[in-house]
N, C-alpha and C positions, 0 to 999 in steps of 0.2 A: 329535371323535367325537360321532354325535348321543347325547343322554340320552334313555331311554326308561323310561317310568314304566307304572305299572298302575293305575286307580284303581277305587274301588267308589261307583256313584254311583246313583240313585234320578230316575223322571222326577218334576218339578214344572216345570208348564206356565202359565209366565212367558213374556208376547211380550218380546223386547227386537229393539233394531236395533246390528247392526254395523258401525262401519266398517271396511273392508278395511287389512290392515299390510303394505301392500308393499315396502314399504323394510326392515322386518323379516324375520330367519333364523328358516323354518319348521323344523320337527321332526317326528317322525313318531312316535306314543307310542302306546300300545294300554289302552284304556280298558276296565275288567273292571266287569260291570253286576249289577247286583240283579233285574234283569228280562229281557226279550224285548228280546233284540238290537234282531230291526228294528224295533218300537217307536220307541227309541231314536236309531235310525238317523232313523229320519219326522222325530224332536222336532229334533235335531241338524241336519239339514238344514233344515225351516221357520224355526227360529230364529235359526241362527249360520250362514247363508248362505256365511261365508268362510273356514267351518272345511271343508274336505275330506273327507270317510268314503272313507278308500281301503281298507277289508276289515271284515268281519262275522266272527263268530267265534258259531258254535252250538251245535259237538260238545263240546269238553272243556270248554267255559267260555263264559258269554254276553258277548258284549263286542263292540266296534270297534277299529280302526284309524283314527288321525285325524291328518292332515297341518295343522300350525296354527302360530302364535308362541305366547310365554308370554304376551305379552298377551291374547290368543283365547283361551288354556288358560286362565290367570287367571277372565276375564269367565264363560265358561261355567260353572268352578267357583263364583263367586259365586251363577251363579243355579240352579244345582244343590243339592239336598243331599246335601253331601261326607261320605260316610259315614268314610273310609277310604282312603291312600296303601297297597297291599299289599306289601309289603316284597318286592324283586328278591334271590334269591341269585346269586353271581357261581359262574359255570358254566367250567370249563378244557379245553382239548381238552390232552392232557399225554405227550409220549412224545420218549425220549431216542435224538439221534444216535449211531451206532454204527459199525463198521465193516465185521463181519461179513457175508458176501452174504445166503444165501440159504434156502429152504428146499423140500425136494423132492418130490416127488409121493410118491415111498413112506415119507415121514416121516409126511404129510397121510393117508395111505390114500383116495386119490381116484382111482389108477391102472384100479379095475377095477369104479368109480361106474356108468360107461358113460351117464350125462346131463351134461348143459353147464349148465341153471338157464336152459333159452330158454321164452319165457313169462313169467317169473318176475319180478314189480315191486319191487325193492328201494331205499327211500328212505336216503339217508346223509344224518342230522343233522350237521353237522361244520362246519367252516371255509367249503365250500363247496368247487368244484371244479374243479380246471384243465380245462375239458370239449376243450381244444385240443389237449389230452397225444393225441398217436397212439394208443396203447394202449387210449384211454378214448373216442375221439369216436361212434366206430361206435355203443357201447351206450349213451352217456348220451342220456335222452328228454325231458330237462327238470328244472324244481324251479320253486322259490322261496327267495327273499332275505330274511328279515324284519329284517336288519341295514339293509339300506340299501333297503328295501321296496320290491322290483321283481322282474322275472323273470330277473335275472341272476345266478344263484347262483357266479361268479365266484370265487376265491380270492383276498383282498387281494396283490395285484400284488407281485413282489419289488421294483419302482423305487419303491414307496411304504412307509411306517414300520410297523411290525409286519406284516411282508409273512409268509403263512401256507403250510404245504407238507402240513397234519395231513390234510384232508380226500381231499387226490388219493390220498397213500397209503393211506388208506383203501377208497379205489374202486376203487384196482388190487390190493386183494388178494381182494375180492369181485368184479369184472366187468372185467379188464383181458383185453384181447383186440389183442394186436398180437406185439411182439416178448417181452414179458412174458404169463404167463397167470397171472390170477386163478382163485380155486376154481370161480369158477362162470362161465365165459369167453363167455358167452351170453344171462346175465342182463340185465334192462331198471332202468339206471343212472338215480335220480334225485337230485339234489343240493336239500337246503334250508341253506342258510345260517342258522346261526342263530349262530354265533361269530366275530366281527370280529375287527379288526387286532389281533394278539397272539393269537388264539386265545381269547378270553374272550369270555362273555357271561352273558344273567340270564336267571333261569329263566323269565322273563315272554315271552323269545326262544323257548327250548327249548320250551315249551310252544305256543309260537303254531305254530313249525315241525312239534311234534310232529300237531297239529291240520291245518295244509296238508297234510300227509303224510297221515292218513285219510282226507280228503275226496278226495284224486287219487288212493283206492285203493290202495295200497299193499300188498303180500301181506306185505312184511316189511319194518320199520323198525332202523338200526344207529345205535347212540346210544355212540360211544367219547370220550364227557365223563363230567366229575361231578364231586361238590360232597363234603365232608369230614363230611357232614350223615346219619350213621348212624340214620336212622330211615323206618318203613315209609307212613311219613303225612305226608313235604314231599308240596307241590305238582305237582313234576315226578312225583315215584312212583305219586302220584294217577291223575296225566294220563295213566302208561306205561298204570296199569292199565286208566283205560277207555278206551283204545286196543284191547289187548286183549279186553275186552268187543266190541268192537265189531270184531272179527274178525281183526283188526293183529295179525303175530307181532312179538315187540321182542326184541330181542339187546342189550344192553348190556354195558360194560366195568365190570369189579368194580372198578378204581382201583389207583393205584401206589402205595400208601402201607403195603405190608408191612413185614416181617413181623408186627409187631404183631397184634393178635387187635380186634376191632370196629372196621378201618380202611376197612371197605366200606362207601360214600356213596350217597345219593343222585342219579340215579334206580335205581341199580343193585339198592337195597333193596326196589324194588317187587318187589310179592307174583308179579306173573303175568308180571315182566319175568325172560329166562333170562342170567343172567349170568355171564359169565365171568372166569376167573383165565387168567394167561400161564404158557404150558411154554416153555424152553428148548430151542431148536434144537439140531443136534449140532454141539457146540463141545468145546473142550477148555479149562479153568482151574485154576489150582492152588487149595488149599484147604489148610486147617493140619487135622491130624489129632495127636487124643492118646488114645493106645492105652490108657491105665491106662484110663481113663472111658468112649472106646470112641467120643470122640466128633469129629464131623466141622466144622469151622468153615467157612463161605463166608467170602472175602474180597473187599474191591472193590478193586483198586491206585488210587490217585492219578494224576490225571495229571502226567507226567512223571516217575512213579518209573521205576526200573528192575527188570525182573521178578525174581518170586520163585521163585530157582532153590535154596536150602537144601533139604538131606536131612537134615540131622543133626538130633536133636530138642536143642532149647532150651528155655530155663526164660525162665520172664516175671516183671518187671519196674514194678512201679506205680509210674507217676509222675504221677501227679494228673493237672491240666489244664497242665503245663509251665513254672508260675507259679515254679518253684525249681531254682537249679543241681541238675544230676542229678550224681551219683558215679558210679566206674566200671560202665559198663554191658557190659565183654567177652563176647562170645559169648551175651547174653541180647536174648530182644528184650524191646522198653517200648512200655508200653502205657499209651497218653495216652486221657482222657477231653475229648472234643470243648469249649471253652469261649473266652474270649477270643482266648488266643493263637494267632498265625496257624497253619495248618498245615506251614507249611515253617519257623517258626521251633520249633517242636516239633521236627520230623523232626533239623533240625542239631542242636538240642540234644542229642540221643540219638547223632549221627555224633561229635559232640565226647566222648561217653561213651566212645567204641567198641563200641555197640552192633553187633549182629546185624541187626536189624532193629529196625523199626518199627508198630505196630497203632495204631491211631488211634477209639475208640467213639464212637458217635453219642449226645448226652444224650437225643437224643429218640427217640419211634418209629419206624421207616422207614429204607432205607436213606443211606449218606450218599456223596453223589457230590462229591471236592471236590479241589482243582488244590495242586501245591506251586513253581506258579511265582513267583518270588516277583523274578526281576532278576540274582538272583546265581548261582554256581556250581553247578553238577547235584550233586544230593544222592546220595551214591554208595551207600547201600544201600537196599533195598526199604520202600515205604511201602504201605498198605494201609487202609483202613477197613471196622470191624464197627460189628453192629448193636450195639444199646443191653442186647438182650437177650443177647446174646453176650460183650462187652464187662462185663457185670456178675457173667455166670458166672466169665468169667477171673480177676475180684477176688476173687468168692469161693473159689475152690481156688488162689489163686496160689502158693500153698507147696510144693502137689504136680504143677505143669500141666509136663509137657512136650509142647512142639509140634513138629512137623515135619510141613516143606512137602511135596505132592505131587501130581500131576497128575492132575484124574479127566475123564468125560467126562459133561458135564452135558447129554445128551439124557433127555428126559422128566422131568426133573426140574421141579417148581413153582419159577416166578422167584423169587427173593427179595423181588421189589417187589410184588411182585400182592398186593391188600391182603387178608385174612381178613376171614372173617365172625367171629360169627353178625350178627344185627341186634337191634337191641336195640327193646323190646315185645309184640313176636311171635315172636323168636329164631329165626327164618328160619337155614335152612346157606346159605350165599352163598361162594363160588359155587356155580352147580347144575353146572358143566363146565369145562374148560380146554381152551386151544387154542395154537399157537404163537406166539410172544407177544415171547421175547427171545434173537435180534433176528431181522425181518425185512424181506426187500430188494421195495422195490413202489415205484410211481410218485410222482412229484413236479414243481411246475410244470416249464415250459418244457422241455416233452420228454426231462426227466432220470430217474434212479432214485436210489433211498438206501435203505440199511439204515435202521430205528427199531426202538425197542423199549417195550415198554406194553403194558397189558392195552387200549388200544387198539387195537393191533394184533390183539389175541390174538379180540376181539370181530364184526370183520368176516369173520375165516376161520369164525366158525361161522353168521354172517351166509348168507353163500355156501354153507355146506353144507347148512342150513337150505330154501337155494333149489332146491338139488340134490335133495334128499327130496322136497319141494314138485312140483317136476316130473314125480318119479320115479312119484310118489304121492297124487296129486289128490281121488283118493278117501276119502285118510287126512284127520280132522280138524284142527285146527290144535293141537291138544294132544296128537292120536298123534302126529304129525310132530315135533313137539319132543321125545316122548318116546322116542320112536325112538332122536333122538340121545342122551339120558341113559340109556336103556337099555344101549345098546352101548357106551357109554365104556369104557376102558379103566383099572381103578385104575392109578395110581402110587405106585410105590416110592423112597422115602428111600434116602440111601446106604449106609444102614444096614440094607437090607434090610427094612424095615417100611413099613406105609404110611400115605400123607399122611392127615393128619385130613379130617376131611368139611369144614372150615370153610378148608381149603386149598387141596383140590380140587373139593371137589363128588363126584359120580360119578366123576372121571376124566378123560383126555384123551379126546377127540370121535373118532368114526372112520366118517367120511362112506360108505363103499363098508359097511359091514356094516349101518349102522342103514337103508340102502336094502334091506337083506334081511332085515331082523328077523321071526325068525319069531313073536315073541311081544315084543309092547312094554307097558311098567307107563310108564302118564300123569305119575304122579306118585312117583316110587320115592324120594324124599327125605324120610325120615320125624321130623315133628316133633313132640313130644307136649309143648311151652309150659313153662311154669313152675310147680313141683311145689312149695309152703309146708308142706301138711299128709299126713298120709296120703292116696293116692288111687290111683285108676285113670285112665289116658291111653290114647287109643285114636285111631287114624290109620288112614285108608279108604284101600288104596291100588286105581286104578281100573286091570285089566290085559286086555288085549287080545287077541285069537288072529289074529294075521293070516295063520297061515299054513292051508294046506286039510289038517291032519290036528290028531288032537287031542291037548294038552300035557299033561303033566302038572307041577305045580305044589306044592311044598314046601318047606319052613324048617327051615334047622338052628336048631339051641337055641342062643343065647349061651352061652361063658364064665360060672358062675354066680359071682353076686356079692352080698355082704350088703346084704339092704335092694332089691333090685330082684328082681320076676319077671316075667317074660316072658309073655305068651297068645298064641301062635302063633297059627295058624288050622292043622287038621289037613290032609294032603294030598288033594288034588282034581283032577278033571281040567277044561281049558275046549275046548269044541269047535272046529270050525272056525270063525272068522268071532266067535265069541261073547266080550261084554265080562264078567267077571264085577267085583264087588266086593268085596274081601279087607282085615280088619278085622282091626290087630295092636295088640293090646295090650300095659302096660307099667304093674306099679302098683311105686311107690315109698314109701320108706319115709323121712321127709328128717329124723329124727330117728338114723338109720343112718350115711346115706349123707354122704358130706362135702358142703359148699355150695359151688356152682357149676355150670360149664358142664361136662356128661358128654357124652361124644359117641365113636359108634364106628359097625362096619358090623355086620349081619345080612344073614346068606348066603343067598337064594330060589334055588332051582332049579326054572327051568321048562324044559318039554326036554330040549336039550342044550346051556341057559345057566345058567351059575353066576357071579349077578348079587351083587354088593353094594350093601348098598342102606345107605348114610349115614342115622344117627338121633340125633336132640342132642335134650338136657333139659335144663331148668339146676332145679336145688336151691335152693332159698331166694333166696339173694341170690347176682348173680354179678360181675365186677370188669369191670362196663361201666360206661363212660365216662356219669357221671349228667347232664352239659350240654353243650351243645357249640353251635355256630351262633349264638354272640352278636355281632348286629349292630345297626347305628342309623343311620338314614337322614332326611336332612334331608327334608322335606314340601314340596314348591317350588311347590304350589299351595296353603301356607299362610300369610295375612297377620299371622298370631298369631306365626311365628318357632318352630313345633314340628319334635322328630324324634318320629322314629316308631323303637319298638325293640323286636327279638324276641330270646328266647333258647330253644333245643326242651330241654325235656326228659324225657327218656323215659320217666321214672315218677314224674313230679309232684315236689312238693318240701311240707314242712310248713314249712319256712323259707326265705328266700334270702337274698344280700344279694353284692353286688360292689363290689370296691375297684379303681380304678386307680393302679397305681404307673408308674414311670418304666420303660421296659424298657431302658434301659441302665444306671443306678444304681439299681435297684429306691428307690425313696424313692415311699414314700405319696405320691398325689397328691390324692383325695379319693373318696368312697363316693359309685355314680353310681345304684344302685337294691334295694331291700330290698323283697320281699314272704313273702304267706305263704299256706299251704293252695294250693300252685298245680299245678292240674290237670296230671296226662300228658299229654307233646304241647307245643305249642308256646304259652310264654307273651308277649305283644305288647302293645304300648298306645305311649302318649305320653308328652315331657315336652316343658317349656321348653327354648329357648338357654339358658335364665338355670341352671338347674336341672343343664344336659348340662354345662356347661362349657367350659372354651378347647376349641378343635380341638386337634389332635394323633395322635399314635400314641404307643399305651399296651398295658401288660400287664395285662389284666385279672384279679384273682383273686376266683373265684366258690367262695363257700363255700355249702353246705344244707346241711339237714338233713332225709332222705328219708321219706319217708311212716311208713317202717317204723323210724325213729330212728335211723338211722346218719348220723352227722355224714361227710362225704365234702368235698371241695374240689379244684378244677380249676384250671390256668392257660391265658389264651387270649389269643393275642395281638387288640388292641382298635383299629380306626383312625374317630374321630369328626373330620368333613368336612363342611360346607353342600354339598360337592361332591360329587357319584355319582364314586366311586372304582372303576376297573379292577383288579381282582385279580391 
């Protein structure tokens, strides 16, 4: 696999002569500058004659593309000054086989759209694309490669090693046009490759392709990757955003790392990128319900259990992580916490009880997908895995939990995986919409189809609907257009009859055929009013639109009243035909009242004859976001000193830091790899020695602070130090 590096470098105008390295393996690396590209370009050529410039870069970042050996890379870095190696995050395309088909036009609400998205230039960042697939050849117009930098955005082949299938499914749920129809069956398909063999790549990619994709124009770009890197200020979020500036609508995937709360990454964090959560197609799965408490559990079976057919409620069963003969377990089920032991040597342990059943919780966030094949005899009663958050309620009421199994039907329902917001610095609601997501049946190489499931999926069907408005509505801005679709979402409701948080759904599931008729669209209807320390006032502009030819009228109901918060409506108004107005809602708090954390709910606008909710998050003082995260270390391969290079982001500075690595298989101390202090919000980076980083290896790192405002907090992250650029 080639390595591809970014570097920051300065001209200083040094003749040298080169000899050509023909016998040497070139590479193709992308050089990020301090200056004027073609400057640059001029010196690079005059001087290192045998170094290549095969691309310029001017929009999101000044830089080159340069085909050369390490020896050529080496020499020109000598005669440069090397400011800076910019550290690459490792980017994933991520979505799981499934088996479920399909998903249908009156699920989508696309049946009476009555546009196709012809016209319409939509770029797919991804894998790259089977452009041979039937379904896809008619509408694909092109791309670019930046993996293997050429014009053949191809998908890594199935007869070669991490052969990839993320990106065609991608394209046929946005412009498949044969025996399959994508939402926009019309649209003009472009493919950039920016994720190689296994689906991985670095943002140094993402960003180059995101950059190809605004120079060929693009009306809309679909980015269904991303990085575990919850903050509004990486790189790539940067890059979405002035994309957007510069005219680019961006659809991105909020990430499969739910249910957890702050599990939405990067680029899906950016401010002007509209991101999406995954709804559940109509399916049917059973679920454990316990009626005292009132409450509903999701379950994932195992592969290879056998389904979960119990009606009678049963009692629960702690049995640690499996570490200890269990005692009679008749008619209850046991409930193991995910840890060494295998999971099918759990599961017997608990058949040898006479257990009922089986639960299995995940130690970490997110949910846990995992097999009980293990060689020997089929485990004869039902296994199953919860979240971590679920799994911890169980421990706590196990005295009074009874459960019993039943069958529901989880259309409209938010996946389980689809990550939550908020974001952490700016406290963004992420997602801003939801679309179908788990599972859906779309194109794959060599003239096949497959179910997947991911808010990668979930991210191209708003991609396509996007292009639909687009078409519909040429005249509308690119911010009505978007808004359109948030306006008309549809909330979603819990099985319980309530509805999702704003940090689950956003506005809603998307509903392409009505935001084509909106008679009144709000730009911006997701109201955020930041983080509240002291007494104060928060105020949020929301921009609303009249597009239809008579005039609206437009009013607020009052929140629920609550100690420590008042509400400043704006009083009711009318907006004419065609007319934008500006409506400014207030919000002061009280954070000596109110408890500390993330508050979040809806406020009901009726304009018309719409009755819109409109999602609004605060957080109070301090809230239970993750204080670091993205700690990584990358060797310098244009340095003769022997240096890495190492960042860690965090999102509201630190007054102390300091990291240990232990062993992560027998936790035992390994040694303390960096201590600072006073360090700014956002991302902290620099250098050390080999001598300094230590052996290679993979490590658990445990990062302890102490945060600006004195709260001692501490993370664990798993750590992998390499001389070598590692695939994620």
């Amino acid at each position: 696999m080639k390595r591809l590096f970014i570097l920051f470098l300065s001209s200083f105008f040094i003749i040298s002569f080169q000899v050509p390295a023909q016998a040497a393996e070139q590479q193709t690396v992308i050089v990020e500058l301090d200056g004027n590209a073609a400057d640059y370009r001029d010196y690079v050529e005059m001087h290192y004659p045998f170094i290549e410039v095969v691309g310029e870069f001017d929009t999101l970042f000044h830089g080159l593309a340069l085909r050369a050996t390490d020896d050529q890379l080496h020499a020109l870095s000598q005669q440069s000054h090397l400011l800076n190696i910019h550290q690459v995050h490792t980017y994933k395309a991520t979505a799981k086989k499934v088996d479920i088909p399909f998903v249908t036009e009156d699920f989508l609400g696309t049946k009476t759209a009555g546009v196709t998205g012809k016209g319409i230039k939509v770029g797919i960042i991804d894998t790259g694309i089977d452009y041979n697939h039937p379904d896809l050849k008619t509408n694909f117009k092109g791309g670019f490669d930046v993996v293997d930098w050429d014009e053949d955005p191809m998908e890594t082949p199935s007869e070669e090693e991490g052969a990839t299938i993320h990106g065609t499914h991608v394209a046929g749920i946005i412009g498949a046009n044969g025996n399959m129809k994508g939402i926009a069956p019309d649209a003009d398909i472009y493919s950039y490759r920016a994720l190689g063999p296994g689906g991985t790549g670095t943002s140094v990619q993402v960003i180059a392709a995101i950059e190809k994709a605004v120079e060929d124009k693009m009306d809309i770009i679909n980015l269904s990757l991303g990085s575990s890197v919850n903050g509004p200020d990486w790189p790539t979020s940067l890059a979405v955003n002035k994309a957007v500036e510069l005219g680019v609508s961006v659809v991105t995937a909020n990430g499969n790392e739910g249910p957890a709360n702050w599990t939405v990454g990067s680029p899906a964090t950016a401010t002007k990128a509209l991101s999406v959560g995954a709804v559940t197609t109509p399916q049917k799965t059973a679920v454990l319900y316990e009626r005292f408490y009132k409450k509903m559990i999701p379950i994932q079976p195992l592969q290879g259990t056998i389904p979960w057919k119990q009606r009678r409620t049963l009692p629960v069963i702690d049995a640690g992580t499996g570490e200890h003969k269990l005692k009679d377990a008749s008619g209850s089920i046991v409930l193991f916490k995910r840890g060494k032991i295998p999971f099918a040597q759990k599961a017997r342990l608990a058949e040898r009880a006479n257990a009922a059943a089986v639960l299995i919780y995940n130690d970490q966030p997110g949910p846990l997908n995992a097999s009980l094949e293990d060689g020997g005899d089929p485990i004869t009663i039902p296994v199953a895995a919860v979240t971590k958050q679920d799994g911890q309620w169980l421990l706590e009421n196990q005295k009074t939990v009874q459960l019993a199994a039943k069958q529901i039907e989880l259309q409209n329902q938010m996946a389980a995986f689809s990550s939550r917001g908020p974001v952490t610095r700016n406290w963004a609601i992420k997602p801003e919409i939801a679309a179908p997501g788990a599972p859906v049946w779309s194109t794959v190489p060599d003239s096949s189809y497959q179910a997947l499931q991911g808010t990668s999926m979930a991210a191209p069907y708003v991609a396509g609907a996007l292009a639909l408005v687009k078409e519909a509505h040429p005249e509308w801005t690119n911010e009505q257009q978007i808004g359109a679709l948030l306006t008309t979402a549809q909330p979603l409701l819990q099985p319980d009859g309530s509805l999702y948080k704003p940090i689950e759904q956003g506005m809603g599931k998307m509903q392409p055929a009505k935001a084509i008729k909106a008679p009144v669209i709000i730009e911006n209807p997701l109201l955020r009013f930041g983080k509240i320390d002291t007494k104060q006032r928060s105020e949020y502009e929301l921009t609303v639109y009249n597009a239809s030819s008579k005039r609206q009228a437009v009013r607020f109901d009052q929140p629920k009243a609550s100690a420590g918060i008042r509400w400043e409506l704006p009083m009711p108004r009318e907006l004419a035909p065609q007319e934008t107005k500006r409506i400014r809602v207030g919000i002061s708090v009280n954070p000596d009242i109110q408890t500390s954390g993330v508050h979040q709910g809806y406020v009901t606008a009726h304009i018309g004859e719409q009755n819109i909710k409109l999602p609004y998050l605060f957080v109070v003082k301090q809230a239970d976001n993750p204080k670091a995260m993205g700690l990584e270390m990358e060797w310098k391969p244009l340095s003769r000193r022997g240096e890495y290079r190492y960042q860690i982001y965090l999102p509201e500075g630190a007054a102390s830091l300091q990291i240990d690595l232990y062993d992560p298989n027998t936790l035992i101390y390994q040694r303390r790899l960096l201590t600072a202090k006073q360090a700014e919000p956002g991302l902290l980076k620099g250098t050390m020695t080999k001598q300094k980083a230590g052996r290679e290896g993979e490590y658990l790192a445990l990062i302890q602070l102490r945060t600006l405002d004195g709260e001692l907090v501490s993370a664990e992250l798993p750590f992998y130090l390499s001389e070598q650029m590692r695939v994620k």
